[in-house]
C-alpha positions in Angstrom: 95.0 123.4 73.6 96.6 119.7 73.8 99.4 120.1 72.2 100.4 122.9 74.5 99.4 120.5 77.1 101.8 117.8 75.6 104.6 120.3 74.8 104.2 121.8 78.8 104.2 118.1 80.1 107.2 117.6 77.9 109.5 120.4 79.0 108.8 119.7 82.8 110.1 115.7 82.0 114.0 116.1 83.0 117.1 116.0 80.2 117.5 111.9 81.2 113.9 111.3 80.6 113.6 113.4 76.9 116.3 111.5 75.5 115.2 108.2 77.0 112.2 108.4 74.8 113.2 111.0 71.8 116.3 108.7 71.7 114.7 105.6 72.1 112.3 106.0 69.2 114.8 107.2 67.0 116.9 104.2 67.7 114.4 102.2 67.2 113.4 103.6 64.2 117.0 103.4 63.0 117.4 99.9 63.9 114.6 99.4 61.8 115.7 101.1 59.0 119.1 100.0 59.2 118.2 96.0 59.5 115.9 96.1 57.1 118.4 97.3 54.6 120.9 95.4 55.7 119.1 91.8 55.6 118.2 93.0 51.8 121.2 93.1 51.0 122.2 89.7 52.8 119.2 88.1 50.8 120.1 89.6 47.5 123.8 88.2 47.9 123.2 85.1 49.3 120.0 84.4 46.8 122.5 85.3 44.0 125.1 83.1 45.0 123.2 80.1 45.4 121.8 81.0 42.3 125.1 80.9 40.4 125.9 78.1 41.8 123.1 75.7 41.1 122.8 78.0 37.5 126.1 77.2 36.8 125.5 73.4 37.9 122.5 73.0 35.7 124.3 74.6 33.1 126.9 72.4 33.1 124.6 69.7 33.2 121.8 70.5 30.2 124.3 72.7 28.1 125.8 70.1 26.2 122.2 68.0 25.8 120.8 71.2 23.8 121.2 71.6 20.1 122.2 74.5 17.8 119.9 77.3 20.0 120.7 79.6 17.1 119.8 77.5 14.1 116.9 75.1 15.7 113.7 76.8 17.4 112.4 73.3 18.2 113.6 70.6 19.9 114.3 67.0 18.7 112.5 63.8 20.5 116.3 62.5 21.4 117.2 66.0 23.0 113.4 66.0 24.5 114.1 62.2 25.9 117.1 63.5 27.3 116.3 65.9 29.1 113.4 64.2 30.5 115.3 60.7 31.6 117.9 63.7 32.8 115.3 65.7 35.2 113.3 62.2 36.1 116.5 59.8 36.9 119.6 62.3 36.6 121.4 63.9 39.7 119.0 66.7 39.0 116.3 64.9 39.8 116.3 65.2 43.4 117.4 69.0 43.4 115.1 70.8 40.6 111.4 70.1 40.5 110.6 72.2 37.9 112.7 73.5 34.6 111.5 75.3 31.3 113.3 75.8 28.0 112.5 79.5 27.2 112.7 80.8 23.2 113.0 84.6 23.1 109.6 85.1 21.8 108.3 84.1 25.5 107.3 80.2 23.8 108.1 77.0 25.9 110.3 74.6 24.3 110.4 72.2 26.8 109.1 72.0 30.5 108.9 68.8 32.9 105.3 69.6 32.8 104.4 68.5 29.6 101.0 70.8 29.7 103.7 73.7 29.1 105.0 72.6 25.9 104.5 74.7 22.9 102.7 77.2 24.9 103.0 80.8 24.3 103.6 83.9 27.1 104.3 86.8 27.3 107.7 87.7 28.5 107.8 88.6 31.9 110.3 90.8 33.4 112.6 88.3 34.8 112.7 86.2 31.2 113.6 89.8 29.2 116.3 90.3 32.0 118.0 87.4 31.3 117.7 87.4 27.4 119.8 90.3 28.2 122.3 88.3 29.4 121.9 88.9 33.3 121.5 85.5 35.4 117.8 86.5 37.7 117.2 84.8 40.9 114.3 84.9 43.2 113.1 83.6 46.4 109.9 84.1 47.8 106.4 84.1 46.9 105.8 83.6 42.8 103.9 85.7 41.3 104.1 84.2 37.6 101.6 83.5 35.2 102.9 80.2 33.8 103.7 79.5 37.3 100.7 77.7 38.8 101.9 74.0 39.8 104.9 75.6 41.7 102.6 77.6 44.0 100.4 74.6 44.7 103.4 73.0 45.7 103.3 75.5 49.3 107.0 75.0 49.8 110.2 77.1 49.3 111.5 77.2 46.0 114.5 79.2 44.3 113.3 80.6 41.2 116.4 80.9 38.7 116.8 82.6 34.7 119.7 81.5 33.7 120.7 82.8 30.1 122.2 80.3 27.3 124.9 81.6 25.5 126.4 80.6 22.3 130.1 79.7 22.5 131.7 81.1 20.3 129.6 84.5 20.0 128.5 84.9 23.3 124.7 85.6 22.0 121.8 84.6 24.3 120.2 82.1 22.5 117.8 80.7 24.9 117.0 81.0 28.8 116.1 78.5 31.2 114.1 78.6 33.9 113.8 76.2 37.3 112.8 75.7 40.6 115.5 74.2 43.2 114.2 73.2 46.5 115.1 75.7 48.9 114.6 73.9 52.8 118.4 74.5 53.6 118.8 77.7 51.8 115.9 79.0 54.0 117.2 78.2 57.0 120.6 79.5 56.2 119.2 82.3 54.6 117.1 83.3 57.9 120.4 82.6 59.9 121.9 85.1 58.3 119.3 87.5 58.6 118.5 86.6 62.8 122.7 87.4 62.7 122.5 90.2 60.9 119.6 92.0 63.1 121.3 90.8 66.1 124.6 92.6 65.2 122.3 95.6 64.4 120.5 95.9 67.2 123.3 94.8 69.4 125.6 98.1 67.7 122.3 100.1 68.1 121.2 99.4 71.7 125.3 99.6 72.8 125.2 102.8 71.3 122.1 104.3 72.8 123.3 102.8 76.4 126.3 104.5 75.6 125.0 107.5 74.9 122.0 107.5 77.7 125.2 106.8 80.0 126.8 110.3 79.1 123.1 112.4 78.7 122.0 110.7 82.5 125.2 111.8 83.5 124.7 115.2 82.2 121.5 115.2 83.7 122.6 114.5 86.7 124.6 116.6 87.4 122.7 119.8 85.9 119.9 117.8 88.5 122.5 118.3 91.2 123.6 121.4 90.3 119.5 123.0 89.9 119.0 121.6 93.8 121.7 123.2 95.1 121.1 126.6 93.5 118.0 125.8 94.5 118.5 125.4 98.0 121.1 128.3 97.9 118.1 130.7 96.6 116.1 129.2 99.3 118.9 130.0 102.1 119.3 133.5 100.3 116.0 134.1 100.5 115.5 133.2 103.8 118.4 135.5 104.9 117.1 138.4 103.5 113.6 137.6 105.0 115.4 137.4 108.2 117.5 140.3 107.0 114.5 142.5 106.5 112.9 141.3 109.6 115.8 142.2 111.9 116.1 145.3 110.1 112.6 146.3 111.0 113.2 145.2 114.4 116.3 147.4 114.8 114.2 150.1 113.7 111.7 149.2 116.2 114.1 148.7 118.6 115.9 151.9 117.8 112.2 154.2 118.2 111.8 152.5 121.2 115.0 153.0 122.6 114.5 156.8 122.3 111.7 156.6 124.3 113.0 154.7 126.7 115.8 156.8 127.2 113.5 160.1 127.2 111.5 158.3 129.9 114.7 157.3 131.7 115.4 161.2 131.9 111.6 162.1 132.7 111.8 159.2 135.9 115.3 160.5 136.8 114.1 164.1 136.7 111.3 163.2 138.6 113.0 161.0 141.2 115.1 164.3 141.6 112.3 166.8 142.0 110.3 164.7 144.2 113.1 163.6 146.9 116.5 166.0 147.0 115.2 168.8 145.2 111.7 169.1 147.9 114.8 168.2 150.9 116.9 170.9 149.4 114.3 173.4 149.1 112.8 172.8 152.4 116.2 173.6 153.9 116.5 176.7 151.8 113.5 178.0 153.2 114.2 177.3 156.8 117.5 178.9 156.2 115.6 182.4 155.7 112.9 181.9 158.2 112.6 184.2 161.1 114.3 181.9 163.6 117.4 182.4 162.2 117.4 186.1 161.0 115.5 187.2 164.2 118.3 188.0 166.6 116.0 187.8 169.7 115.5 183.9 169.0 116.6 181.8 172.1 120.1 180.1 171.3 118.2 176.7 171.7 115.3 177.1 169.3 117.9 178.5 166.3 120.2 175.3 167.4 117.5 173.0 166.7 116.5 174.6 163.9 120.0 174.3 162.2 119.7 170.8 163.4 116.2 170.6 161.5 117.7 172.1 158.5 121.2 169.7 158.3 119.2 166.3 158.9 116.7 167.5 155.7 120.1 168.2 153.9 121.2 165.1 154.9 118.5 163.2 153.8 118.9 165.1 150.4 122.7 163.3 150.2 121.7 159.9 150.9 118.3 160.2 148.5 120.8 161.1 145.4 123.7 158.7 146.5 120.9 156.1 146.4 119.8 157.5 143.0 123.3 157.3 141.8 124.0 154.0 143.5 121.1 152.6 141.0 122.7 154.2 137.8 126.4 153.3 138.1 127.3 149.9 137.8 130.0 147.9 139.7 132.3 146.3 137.4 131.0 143.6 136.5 132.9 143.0 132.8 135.2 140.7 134.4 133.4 139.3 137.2 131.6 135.7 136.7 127.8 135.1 136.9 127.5 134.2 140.0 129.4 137.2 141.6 127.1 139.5 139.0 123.8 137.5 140.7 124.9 138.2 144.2 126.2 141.9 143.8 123.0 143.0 142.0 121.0 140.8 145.3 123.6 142.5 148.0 122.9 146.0 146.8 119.3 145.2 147.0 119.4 144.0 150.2 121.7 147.3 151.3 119.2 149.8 149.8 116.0 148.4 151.1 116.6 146.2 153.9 114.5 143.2 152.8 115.5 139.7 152.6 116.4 137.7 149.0 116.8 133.9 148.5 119.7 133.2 145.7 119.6 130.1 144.0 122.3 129.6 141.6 123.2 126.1 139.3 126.5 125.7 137.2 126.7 128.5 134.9 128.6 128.7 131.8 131.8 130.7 132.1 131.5 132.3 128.5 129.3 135.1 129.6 129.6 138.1 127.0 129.4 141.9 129.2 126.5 142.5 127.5 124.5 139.4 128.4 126.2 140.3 132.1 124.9 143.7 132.4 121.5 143.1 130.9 121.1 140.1 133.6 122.6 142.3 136.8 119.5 145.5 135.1 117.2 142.5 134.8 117.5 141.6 138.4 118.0 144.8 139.7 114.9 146.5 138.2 113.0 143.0 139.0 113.5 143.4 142.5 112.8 146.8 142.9 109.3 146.4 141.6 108.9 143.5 143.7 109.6 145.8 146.3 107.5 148.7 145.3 104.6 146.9 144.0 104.8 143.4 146.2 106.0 144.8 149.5 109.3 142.7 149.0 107.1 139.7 150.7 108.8 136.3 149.9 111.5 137.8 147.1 113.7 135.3 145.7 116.3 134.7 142.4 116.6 131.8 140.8 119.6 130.5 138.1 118.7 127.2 136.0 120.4 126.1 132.8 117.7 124.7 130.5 118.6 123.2 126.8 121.9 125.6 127.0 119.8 128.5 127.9 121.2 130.6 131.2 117.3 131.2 132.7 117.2 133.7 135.4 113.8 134.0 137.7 113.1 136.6 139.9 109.9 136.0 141.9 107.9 137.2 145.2 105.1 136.0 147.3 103.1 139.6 146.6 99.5 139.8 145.8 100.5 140.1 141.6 98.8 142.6 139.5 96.9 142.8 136.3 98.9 143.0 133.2 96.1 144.8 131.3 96.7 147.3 133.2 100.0 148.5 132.4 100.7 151.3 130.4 102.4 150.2 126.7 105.1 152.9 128.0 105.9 151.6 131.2 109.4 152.2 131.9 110.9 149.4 133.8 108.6 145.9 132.2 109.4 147.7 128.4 113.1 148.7 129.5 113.7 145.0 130.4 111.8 142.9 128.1 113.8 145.2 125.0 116.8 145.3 126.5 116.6 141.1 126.5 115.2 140.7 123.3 118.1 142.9 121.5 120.2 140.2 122.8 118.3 137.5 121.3 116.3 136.9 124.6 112.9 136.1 125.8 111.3 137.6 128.5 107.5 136.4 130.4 106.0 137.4 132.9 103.5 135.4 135.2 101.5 136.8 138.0 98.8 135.7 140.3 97.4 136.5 143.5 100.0 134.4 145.3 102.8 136.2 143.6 104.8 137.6 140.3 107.7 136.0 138.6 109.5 137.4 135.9 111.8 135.1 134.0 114.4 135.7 130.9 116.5 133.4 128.8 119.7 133.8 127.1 120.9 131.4 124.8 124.8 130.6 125.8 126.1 130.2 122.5 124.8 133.2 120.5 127.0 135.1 124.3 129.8 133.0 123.6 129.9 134.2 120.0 129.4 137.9 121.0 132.3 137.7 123.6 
């Protein structure tokens, strides 16, 4: 369960931030690696070369001291005092502390510890490697047995085999072993080694910048390029929320539309039947009564009866030019929106008689013929239920501009109404407030006993876009 933990919290890290730390321990452990191989080697070198060169020194110096290696197992007290006013006095004084005179068996033929002398070991390692001819150099701790005084000495020593060889065969006839003061090869020796893990982890950490450099790129951009597609699925989405949402409303709109129109024909039908139609057929009726067809009516009484019967048929004619006065619209397309504002007040003002205040501010002149005729139906069917339902008391109109939003008012000084009352279905509030809306609209109405207002709003630059 913690590993999939550590694994989940893993792949959520970002590309940069994996190979900042995959990348970092590996270069880490490489640089490890790598400088710990390399300063071997730089020890092993520069320990062998100093080696030869103090071996060869030495060599030169004791080699022509020493008897007949091959014939003589022992060595004389002249060669002994030699060596000994040699190590104690000589220029090797200063620069070995220690030698031994090895004989192949692993006996001491000489030391400049005199407690060594004659003594018998066995051969180590390092002594069978150089009776096989190979010089053996070592620097560092000492682990040999016949080695005890050196390591009391707590300082750092060379430890050099150096093999004798006879001249003119080339044998190994003896070794020697000695211990140079090393203060100055230490400290060049750890020079060497601080360079060399400098150079390595210089080379390593310029390569992983190097690298991080290109991957943070990468990452980057692959960061970049996850936002935006990001944000893109986020706009996409958003759209086809919107999408789906204005599809339902067009739906809506589209059900409610029918309706309206079918109660559009119902009101016309019944604005029909309940004015011309009753005028028409009143004066049909009159036309068959008895005062006409009776020929014994007075000349006067079927005059004024004809008279009776052509001002009913004349009140039919102006009941349905009214009627058709309210469905036809003037043209309006090209006309501005003040002139729209004051021809849908004028005709008011013609049909009923009543008074309307128009208050107009600067409007934009981008208006599409949409947005113009659903503000001349807005007024229109605003005032005439002011005038129905308010008594036309106090009717005004109102234009305002408001955060680019052409706002028309239409308001009256009526005693209001309750708008829990109104049917869901009522023609002229639901005619208007979906014929705003499908423009992109609002629509609120606010009554009170004082009075009614009904206000829309029409953003200016979704009209300038539809013109």
């Amino acid at each position: 369960m913690k590993l999939s933990a550590v694994l989940d919290r893993w792949n959520n890290q970002s590309l940069a931030r994996q190979f900042l730390l995959a990348g970092g321990l590996v270069s880490l452990a490489a640089m490890l690696l790598v400088g710990a191989f390399v300063t071997s080697l730089i020890e092993a070198a520069v320990t062998r070369n100093s080696a030869a060169s103090t071996a060869l020194y030495v060599d030169s110096i004791i080699a022509p001291l020493l008897p007949d290696m091959k014939t003589s197992n022992t060595l004389d007290d002249a060669t002994t005092r030699a060596l000994d006013e040699t190590f104690n006095q000589g220029a090797l004084g200063g620069k070995i502390i220690s030698f031994r005179l090895w004989r192949a068996d692993g006996t001491v033929l000489y030391s400049t510890d005199k407690d060594m002398v004659g003594k018998r070991f066995g051969p180590s390692e390092d002594l069978q490697q150089a009776f096989s001819g190979q010089m053996v150099a070592h620097f560092g701790p000492i682990e040999d047995q016949e080695s005890e005084t050196e390591r009391a000495l707590q300082r750092p020593l060379l430890e050099i085999y150096n093999p004798i060889l006879q001249p003119w065969s080339g044998e190994v006839v003896a070794v020697t072993e000695f211990y140079e003061v090393a203060d100055g090869f230490q400290q060049s020796l750890y020079q060497a080694q601080l360079r060399s893990w400098l150079a390595v982890a210089g080379v390593t950490l310029a390569f992983f910048l190097l690298l991080s450099a290109i991957v943070f790129r990468g990452s980057r951009m692959i960061d970049n390029q996850r936002a935006a597609l990001k944000q893109r699925v986020t706009e996409l989405s958003e759209l086809l929320a919107q999408n789906k949402a204005l599809h339902a409303r067009a739906q809506r709109a589209s059900q409610r539309a029918t309706a309206l129109n079918e109660s559009y024909l119902r009101r016309l039908g019944a604005d029909l039947h309940d004015g011309p139609a009753q005028l028409v057929a009143y004066a049909a009726l009159r036309v068959d009564s008895e005062t006409l067809t009776d020929p014994q009516t007075p000349a006067s009484r079927r005059e004024e009866e004809i008279t009776s019967i052509k001002a009913r048929l004349d009140e039919a004619m102006d009941e349905i030019r009214s009627i058709c006065s309210g469905l036809v619209l003037p043209q309006i397309e090209t006309a501005e929106l003040p002139d729209v504002l004051r021809r849908a007040v004028n005709a008011h003002r013609q049909r009923t008689g009543t008074e309307v205040t128009l208050t107009m501010a600067e409007a934009p002149l981008a208006i599409s013929p949409s947005a113009k005729i659903c503000i001349y139906r807005f007024v229109q069917e605003a005032l005439n239920n002011s005038f129905r339902h308010g008594g036309g008391v106090g009717q005004a109109v109102r234009q305002t501009m408001r955060s680019g939003n052409v706002v028309i008012e239409v308001s009256d000084a009526g005693s209001g109404f309750d708008p829990d009352t109104i049917r869901p279905g009522g023609l002229g509030l639901a005619g208007l407030r979906e014929r705003i809306e499908s423009l992109g609209g609002t629509f609120n109405i606010t009554t009170s006993s004082t009075g009614t207002t009904v206000q829309m709003s029409l953003n200016v630059q979704d009209m300038e876009q539809a013109s």
